[in-house]
C-alpha positions as a LaTeX table, in Angstrom:
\begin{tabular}{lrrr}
\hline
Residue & $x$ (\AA) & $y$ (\AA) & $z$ (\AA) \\
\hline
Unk1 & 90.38 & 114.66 & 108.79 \\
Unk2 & 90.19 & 117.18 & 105.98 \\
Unk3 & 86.75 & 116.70 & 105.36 \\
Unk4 & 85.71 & 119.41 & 102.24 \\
Unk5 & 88.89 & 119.93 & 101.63 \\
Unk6 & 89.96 & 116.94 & 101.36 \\
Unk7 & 87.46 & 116.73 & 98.75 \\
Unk8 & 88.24 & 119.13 & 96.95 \\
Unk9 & 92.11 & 117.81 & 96.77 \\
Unk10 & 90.63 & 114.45 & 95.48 \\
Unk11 & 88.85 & 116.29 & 93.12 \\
Unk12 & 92.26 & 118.09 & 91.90 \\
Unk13 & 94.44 & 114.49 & 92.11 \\
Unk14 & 96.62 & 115.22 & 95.62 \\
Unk15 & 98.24 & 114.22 & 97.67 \\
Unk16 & 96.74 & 114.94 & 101.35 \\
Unk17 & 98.74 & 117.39 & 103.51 \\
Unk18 & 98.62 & 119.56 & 100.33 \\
Unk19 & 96.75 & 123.11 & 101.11 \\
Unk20 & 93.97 & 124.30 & 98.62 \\
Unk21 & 95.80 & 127.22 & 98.23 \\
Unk22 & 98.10 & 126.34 & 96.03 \\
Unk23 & 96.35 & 124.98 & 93.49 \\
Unk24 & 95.69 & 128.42 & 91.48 \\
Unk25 & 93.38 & 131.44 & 90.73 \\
Unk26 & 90.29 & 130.49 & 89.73 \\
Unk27 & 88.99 & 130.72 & 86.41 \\
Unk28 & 85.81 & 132.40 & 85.43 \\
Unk29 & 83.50 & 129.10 & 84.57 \\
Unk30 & 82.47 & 129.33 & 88.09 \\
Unk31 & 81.96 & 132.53 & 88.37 \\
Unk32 & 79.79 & 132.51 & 85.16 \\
Unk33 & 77.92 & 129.33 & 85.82 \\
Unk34 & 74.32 & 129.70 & 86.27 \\
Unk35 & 71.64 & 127.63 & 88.27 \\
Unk36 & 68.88 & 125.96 & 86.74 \\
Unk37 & 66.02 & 123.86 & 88.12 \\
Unk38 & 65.37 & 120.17 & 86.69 \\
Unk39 & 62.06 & 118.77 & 86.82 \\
Unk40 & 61.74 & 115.60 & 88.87 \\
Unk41 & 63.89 & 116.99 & 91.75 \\
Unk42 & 63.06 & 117.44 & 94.87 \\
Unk43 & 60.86 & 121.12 & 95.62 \\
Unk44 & 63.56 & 123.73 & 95.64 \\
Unk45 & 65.89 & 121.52 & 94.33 \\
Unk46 & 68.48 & 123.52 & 91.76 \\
Unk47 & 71.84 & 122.02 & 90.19 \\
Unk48 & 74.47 & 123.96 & 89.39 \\
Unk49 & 76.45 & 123.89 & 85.87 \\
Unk50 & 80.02 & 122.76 & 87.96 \\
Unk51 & 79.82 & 119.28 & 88.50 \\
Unk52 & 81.27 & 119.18 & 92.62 \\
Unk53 & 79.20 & 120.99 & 95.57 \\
Unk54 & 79.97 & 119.91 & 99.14 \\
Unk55 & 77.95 & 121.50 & 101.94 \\
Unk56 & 79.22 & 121.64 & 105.24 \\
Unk57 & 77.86 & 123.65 & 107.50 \\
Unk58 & 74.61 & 124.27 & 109.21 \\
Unk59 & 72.47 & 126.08 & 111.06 \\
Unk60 & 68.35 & 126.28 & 112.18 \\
Unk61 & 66.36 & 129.00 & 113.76 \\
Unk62 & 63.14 & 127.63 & 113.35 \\
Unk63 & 61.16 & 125.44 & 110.89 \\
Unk64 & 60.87 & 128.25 & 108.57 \\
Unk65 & 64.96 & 129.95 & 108.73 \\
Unk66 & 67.58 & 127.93 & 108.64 \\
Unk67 & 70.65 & 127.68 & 106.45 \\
Unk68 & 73.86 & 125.55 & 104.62 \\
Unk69 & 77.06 & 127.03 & 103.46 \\
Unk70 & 80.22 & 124.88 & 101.34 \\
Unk71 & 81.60 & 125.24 & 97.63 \\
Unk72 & 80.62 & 124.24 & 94.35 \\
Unk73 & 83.19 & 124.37 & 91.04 \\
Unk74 & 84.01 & 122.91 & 88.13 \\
Unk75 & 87.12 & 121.66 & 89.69 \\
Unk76 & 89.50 & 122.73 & 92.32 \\
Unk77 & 90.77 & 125.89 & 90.14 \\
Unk78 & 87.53 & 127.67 & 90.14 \\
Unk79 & 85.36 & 126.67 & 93.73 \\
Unk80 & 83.13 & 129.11 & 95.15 \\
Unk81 & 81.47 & 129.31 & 98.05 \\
Unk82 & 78.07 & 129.27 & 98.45 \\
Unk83 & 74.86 & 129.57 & 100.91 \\
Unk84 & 71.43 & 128.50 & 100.86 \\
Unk85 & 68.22 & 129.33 & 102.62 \\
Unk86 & 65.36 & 127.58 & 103.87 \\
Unk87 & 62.35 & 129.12 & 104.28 \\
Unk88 & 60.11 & 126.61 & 105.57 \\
Unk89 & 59.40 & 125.43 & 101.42 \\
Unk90 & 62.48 & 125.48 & 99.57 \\
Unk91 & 66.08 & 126.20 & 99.88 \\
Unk92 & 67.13 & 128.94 & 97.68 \\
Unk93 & 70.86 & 130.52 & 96.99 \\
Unk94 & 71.79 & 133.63 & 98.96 \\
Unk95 & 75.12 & 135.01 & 97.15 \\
Unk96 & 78.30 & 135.15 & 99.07 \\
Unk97 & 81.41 & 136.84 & 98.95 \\
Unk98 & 83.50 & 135.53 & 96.30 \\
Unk99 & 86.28 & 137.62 & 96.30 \\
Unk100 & 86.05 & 138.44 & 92.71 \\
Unk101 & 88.26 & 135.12 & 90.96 \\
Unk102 & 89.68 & 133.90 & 93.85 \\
Unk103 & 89.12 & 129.73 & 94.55 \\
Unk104 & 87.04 & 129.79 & 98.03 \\
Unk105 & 84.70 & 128.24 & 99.72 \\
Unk106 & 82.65 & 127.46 & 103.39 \\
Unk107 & 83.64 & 124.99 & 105.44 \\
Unk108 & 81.21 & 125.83 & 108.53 \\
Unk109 & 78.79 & 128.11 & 109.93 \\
Unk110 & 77.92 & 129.65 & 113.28 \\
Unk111 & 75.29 & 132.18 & 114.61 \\
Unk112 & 73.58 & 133.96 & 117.78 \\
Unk113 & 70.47 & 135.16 & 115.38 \\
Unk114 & 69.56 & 135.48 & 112.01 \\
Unk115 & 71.24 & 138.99 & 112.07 \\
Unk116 & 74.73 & 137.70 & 112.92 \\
Unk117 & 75.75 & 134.60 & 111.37 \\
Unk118 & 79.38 & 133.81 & 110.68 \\
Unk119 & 80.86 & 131.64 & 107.73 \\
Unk120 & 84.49 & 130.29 & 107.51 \\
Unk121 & 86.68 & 128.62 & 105.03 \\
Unk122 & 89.50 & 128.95 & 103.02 \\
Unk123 & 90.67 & 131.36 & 100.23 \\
Unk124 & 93.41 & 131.12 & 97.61 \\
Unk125 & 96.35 & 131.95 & 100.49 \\
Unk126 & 94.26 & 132.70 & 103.67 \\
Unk127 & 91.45 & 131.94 & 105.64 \\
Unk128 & 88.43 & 133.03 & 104.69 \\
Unk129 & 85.39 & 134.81 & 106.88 \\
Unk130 & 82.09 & 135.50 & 105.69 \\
Unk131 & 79.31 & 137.78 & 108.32 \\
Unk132 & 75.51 & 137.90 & 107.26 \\
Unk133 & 73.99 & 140.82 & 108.56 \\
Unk134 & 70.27 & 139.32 & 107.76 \\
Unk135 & 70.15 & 141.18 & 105.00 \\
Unk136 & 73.56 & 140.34 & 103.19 \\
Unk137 & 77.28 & 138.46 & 103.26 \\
Unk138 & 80.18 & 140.88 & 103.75 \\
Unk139 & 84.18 & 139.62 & 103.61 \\
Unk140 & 85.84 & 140.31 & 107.26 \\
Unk141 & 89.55 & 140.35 & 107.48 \\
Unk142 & 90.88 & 136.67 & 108.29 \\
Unk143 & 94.55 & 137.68 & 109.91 \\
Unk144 & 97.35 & 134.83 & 110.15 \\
Unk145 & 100.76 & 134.99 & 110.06 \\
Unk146 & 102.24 & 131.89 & 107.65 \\
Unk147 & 102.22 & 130.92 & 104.31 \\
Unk148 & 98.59 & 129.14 & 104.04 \\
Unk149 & 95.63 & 129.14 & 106.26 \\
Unk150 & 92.32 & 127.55 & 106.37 \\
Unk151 & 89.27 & 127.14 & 108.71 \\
Unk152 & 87.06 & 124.39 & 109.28 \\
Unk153 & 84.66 & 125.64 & 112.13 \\
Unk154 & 83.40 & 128.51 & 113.99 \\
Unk155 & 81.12 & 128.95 & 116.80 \\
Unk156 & 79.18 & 132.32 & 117.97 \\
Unk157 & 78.19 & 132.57 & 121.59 \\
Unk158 & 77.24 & 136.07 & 121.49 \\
Unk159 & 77.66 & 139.42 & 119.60 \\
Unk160 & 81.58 & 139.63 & 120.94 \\
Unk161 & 82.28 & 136.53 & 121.54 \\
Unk162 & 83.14 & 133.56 & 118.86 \\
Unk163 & 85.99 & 131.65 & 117.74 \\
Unk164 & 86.80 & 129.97 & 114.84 \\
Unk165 & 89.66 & 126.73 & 114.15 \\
Unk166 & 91.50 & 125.51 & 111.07 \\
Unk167 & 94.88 & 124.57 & 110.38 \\
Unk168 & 97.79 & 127.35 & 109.03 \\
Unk169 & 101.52 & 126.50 & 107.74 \\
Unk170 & 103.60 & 129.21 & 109.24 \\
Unk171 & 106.55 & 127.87 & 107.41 \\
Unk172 & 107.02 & 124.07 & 105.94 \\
Unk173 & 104.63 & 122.32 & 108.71 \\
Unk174 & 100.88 & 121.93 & 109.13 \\
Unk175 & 99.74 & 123.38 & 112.76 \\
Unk176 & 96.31 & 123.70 & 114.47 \\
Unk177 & 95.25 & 127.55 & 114.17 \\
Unk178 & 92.37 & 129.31 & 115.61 \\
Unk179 & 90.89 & 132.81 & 115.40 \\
Unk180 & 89.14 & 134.82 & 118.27 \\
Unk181 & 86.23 & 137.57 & 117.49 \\
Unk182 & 86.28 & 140.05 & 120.03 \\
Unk183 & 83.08 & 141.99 & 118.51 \\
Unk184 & 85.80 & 144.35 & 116.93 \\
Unk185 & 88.06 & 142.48 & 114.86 \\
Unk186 & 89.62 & 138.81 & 114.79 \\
Unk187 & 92.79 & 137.64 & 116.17 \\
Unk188 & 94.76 & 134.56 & 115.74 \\
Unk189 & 95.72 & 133.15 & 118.92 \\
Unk190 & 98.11 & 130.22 & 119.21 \\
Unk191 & 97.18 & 126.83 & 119.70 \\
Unk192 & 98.59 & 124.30 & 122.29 \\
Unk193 & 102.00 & 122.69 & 120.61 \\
Unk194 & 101.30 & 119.07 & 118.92 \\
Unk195 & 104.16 & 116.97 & 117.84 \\
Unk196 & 103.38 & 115.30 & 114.49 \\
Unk197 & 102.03 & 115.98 & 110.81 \\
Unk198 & 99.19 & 117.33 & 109.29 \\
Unk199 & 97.54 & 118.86 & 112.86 \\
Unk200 & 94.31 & 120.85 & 111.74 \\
Unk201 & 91.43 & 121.51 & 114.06 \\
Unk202 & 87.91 & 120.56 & 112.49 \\
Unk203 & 85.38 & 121.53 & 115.44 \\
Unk204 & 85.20 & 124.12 & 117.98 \\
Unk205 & 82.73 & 124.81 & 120.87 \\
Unk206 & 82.23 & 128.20 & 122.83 \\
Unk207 & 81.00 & 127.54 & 126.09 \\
Unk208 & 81.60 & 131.00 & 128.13 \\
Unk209 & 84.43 & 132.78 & 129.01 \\
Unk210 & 87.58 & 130.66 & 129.43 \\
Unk211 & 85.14 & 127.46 & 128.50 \\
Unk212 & 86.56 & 127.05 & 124.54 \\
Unk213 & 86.69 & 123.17 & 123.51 \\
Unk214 & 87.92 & 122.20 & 119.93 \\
Unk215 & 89.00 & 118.87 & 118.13 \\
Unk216 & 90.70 & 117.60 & 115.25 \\
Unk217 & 93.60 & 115.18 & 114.11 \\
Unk218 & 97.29 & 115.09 & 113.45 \\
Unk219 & 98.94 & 112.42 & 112.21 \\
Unk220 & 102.49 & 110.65 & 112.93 \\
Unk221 & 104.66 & 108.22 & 110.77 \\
Unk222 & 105.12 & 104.87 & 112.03 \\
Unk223 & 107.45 & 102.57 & 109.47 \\
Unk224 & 106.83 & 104.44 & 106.35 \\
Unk225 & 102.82 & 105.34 & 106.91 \\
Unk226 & 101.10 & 107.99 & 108.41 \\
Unk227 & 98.78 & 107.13 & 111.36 \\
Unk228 & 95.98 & 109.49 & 112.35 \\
Unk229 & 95.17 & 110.07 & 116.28 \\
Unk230 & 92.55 & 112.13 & 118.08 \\
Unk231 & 93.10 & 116.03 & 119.22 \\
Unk232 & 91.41 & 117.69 & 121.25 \\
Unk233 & 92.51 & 121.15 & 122.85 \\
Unk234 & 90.73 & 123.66 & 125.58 \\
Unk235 & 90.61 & 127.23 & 126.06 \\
Unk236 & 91.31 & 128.46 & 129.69 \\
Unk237 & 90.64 & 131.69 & 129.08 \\
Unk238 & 94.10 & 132.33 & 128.81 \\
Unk239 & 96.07 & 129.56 & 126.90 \\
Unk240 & 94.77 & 126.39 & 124.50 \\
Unk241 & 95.85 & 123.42 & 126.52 \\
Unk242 & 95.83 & 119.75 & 125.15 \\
Unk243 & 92.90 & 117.73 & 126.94 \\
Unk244 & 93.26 & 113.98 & 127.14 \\
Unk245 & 91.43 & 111.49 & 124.80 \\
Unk246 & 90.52 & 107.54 & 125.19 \\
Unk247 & 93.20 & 105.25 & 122.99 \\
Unk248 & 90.92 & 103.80 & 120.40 \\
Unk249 & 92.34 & 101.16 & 118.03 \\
Unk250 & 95.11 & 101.51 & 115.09 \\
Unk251 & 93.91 & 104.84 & 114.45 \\
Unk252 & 91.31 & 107.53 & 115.36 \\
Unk253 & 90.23 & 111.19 & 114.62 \\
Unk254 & 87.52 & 113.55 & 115.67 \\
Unk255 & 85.93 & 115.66 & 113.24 \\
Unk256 & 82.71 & 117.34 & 115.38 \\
Unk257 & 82.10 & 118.55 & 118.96 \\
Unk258 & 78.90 & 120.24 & 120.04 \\
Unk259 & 77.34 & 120.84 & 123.82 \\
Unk260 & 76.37 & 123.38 & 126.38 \\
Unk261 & 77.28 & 123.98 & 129.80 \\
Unk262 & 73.49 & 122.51 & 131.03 \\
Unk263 & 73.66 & 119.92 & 128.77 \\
Unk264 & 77.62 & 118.55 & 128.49 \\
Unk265 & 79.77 & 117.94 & 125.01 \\
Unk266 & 80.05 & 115.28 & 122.69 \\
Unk267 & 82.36 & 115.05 & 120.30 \\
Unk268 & 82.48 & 112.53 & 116.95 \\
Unk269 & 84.51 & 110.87 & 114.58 \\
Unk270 & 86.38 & 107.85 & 113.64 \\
Unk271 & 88.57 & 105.02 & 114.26 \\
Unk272 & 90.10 & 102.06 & 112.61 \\
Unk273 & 89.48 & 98.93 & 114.58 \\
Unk274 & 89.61 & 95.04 & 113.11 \\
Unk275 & 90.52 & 96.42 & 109.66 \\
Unk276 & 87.85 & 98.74 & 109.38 \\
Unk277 & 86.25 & 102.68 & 110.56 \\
Unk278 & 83.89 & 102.64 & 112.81 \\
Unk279 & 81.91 & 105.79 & 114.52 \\
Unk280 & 83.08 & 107.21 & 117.35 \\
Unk281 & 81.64 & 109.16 & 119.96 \\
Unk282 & 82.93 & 110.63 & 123.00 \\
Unk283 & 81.56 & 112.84 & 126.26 \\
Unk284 & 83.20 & 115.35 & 127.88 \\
Unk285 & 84.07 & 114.84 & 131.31 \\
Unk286 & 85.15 & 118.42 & 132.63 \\
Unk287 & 88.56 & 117.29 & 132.19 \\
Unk288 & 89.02 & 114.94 & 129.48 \\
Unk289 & 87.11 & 113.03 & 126.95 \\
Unk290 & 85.45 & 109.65 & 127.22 \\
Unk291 & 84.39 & 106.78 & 124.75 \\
Unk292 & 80.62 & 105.77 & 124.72 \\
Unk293 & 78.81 & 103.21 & 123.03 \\
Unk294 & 77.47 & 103.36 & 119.66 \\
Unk295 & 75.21 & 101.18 & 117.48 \\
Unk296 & 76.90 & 101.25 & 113.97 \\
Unk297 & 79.60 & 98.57 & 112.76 \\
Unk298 & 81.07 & 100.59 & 109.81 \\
Unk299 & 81.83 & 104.33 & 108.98 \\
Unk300 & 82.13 & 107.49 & 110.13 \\
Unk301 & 80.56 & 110.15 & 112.24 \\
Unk302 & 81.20 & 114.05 & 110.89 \\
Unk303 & 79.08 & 116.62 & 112.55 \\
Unk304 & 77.07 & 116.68 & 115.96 \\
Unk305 & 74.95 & 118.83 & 117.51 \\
Unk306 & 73.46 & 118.92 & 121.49 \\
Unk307 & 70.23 & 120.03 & 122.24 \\
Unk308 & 69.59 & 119.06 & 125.79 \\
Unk309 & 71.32 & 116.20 & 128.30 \\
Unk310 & 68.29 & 113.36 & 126.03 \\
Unk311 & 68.50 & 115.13 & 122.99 \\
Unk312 & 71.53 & 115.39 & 120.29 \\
Unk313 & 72.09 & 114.16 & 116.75 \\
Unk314 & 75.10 & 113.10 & 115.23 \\
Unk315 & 75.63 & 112.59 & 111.35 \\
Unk316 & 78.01 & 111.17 & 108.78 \\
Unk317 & 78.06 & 108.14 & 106.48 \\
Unk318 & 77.86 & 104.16 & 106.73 \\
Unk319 & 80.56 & 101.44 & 105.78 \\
Unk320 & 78.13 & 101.04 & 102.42 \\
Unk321 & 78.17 & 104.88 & 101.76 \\
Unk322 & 74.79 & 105.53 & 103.06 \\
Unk323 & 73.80 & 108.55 & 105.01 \\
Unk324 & 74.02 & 107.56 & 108.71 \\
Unk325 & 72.34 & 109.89 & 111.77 \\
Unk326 & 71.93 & 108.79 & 115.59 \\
Unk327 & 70.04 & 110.15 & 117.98 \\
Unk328 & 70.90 & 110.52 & 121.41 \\
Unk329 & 67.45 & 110.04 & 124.30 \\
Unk330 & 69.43 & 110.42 & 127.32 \\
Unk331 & 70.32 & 106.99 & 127.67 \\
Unk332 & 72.23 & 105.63 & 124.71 \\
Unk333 & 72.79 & 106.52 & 120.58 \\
Unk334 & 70.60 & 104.65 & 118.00 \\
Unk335 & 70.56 & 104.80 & 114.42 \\
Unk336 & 67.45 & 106.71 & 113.14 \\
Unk337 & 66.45 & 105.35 & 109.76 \\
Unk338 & 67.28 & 108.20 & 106.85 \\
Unk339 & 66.78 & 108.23 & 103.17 \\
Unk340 & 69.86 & 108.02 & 101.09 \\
Unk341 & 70.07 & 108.28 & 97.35 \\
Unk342 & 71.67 & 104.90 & 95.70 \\
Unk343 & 74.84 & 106.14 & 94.22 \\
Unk344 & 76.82 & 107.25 & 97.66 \\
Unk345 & 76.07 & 110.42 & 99.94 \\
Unk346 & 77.43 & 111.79 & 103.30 \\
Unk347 & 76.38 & 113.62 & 105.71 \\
Unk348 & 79.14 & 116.69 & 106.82 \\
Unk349 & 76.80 & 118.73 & 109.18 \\
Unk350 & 73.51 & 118.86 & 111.36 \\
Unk351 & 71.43 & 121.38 & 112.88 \\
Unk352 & 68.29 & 121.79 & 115.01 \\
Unk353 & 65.80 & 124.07 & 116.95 \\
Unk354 & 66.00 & 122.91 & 120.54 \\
Unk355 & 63.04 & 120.88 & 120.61 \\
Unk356 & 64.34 & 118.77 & 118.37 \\
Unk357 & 61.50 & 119.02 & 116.08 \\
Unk358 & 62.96 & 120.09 & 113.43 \\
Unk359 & 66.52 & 118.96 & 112.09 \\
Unk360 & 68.40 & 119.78 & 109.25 \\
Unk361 & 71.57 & 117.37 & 107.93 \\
Unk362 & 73.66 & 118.77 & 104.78 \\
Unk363 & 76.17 & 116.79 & 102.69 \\
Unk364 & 76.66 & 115.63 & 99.54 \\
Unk365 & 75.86 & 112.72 & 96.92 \\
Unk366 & 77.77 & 111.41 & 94.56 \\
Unk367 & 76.44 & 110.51 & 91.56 \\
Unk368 & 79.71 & 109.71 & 88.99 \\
Unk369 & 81.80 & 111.93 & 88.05 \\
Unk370 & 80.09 & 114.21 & 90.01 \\
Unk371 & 79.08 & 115.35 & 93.30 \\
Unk372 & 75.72 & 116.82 & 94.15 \\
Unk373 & 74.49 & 118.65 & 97.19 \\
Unk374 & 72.16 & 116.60 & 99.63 \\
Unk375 & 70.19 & 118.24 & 102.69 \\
Unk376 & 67.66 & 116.31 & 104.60 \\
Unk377 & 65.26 & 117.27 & 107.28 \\
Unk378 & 63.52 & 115.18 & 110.13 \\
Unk379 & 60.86 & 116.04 & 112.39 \\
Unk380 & 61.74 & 113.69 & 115.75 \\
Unk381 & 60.00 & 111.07 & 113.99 \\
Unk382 & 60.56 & 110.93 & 110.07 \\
Unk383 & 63.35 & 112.30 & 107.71 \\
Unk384 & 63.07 & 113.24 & 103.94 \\
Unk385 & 64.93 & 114.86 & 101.25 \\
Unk386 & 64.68 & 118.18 & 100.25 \\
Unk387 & 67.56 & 118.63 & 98.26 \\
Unk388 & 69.18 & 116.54 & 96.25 \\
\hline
\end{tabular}
């Protein structure tokens, strides 16, 4: 599942399968557009002029440093990327690289400390790759070899070590593509071969060396109609291999995938079962992924993150368009109860300091024609909104 992107194509009436890349230069409007704050927002809160921002990425240090990237525009001609910072008050914008008029923006966000944090998403005809240095965002190269290229997540395990996923069309077709970081330079490296449509990796996990997981979708046609199904690859230290997945009704996806070698790997998404999407949620075996149980009926799961074999969150949005978040304790996921604003929101990403204390979920809201950017925070027991 395209998940900002596909946004973004909504927002520009496509059709899905249809890159971001192509729809133009940007104009200046975006570039222009100032912030302003509006009284009876939440503290720090600050609305753009554009009238889309989708955040979808995040990242926490502690309860006083932690941060969201994604995009905000006008419309799909002029997006920009864009961070913001929490600093244990309010969030505040940090500029990024905008690459002068050029349509970009984040899709997700990695780091090993505050002093080396990694951004990624897409850029009118390539991948895009943002470093913060703690004191600033500076463009790094993004190389590919095809016509179009985007990525959709990274993740740092140390100063030389990090890899990033996406999709890339070397010619006419859609394939998985991923990136490795080397502490020099990136690299593209191929991905295992998948036979079907639309095949785009959403999530990736560094583990160690040779211990790379990453998942995603691709779809196949089946009597005029696409039909989405579950990916998931792993990195052997020398080749991406396809990793097997459960069969889970008409159609499926996964979107997130989070763990550590101490604590094991979840991934999350989707699938259609009875008519409608449900959440889904898988573990990592060692050698393929597993389905476990779940308490919602209705929606979808986006983002996870692992903090410890009882602690992990997962986040994403309800059947009725409400923000949705489970908690794992060791034992099985419940729903933890979450505020959500009345006219639509979801939840893309989640973060956490490893206590679990403090938890940061990013997204968006949607109040018509618009979209607005949404981050909430919990503390183990409570969750509010502090951006809206």
């Amino acid at each position: 599942m395209r998940k900002r992107a596909g946004a973004l194509l909504a927002v520009a009436g496509l059709v899905p399968g249809v890159l971001i890349g192509v729809l133009g230069p940007s104009s200046t409007a975006a570039v222009a557009a100032s912030d302003r704050a509006v009284s009876g927002q939440a503290p720090g809160a600050v609305v753009h002029d554009s009238v889309h921002t989708f955040l979808g990425g995040a990242i926490a240090f502690s309860r006083t440093d932690a941060w969201t990237v994604g995009w905000f525009g006008i419309d799909s001609s002029d997006a920009n990327s864009e961070s913001l910072h929490w600093n244990g008050r309010k969030w505040a914008l940090v500029k990024t690289v905008n690459e002068g008029l050029t349509v970009n923006g984040l899709e997700g966000i990695s780091a090993t400390s505050p002093s080396n944090m990694w951004g990624v998403g897409w850029l009118f005809g390539n991948c895009f790759i943002q470093h913060y240095n703690g004191r600033k965002w500076a463009a790094v190269k993004c190389p590919y070899h095809g016509i179009e290229s985007q990525l959709n997540g990274v993740s740092a395990r140390t100063g030389a070590d990090a890899w990033a996923v996406g999709f890339v069309w070397p010619e006419s077709t859609q394939i998985a593509f991923s990136e490795h970081w080397n502490g020099h330079a990136w690299a593209q490296v191929t991905t295992a071969p998948v036979t079907g449509s639309f095949i785009e990796l959403d999530s990736v996990v560094d583990l160690g060396p040779g211990n790379v997981l990453a998942v995603g979708s691709y779809e196949t046609k089946s009597h005029g109609s696409f039909i989405k199904h579950q990916l998931a690859e792993h990195w052997n230290g020398h080749a991406w291999r396809r990793v097997s997945v459960p069969g889970v009704g008409k159609a499926s996806f996964l979107s997130g995938v989070s763990g550590k070698t101490s604590a094991g790997v979840t991934a999350v998404g989707a699938a259609t079962i009875g008519g409608h999407q449900v959440p889904l949620i898988e573990r990592w075996t060692g050698s393929r992924f597993v389905r476990v149980a779940q308490p919602v009926g209705s929606g979808n799961l986006d983002a996870v993150t692992v903090l410890g074999k009882r602690n992990a969150y997962a986040v994403g949005q309800t059947g009725g368009r409400a923000t949705l978040v489970e908690h794992y304790n060791g034992k099985r996921w419940s729903r933890v109860a979450t505020p959500s604003p009345s006219d639509g929101s979801f939840l893309a990403a989640v973060a956490a300091v490893p206590s679990g204390t403090f938890v940061v979920a990013a997204g968006w809201h949607s109040p018509d024609p618009n979209e607005n950017p949404l981050i909430l925070q919990g503390n183990g027991r409570s969750w509010r909104i502090t951006r809206s």
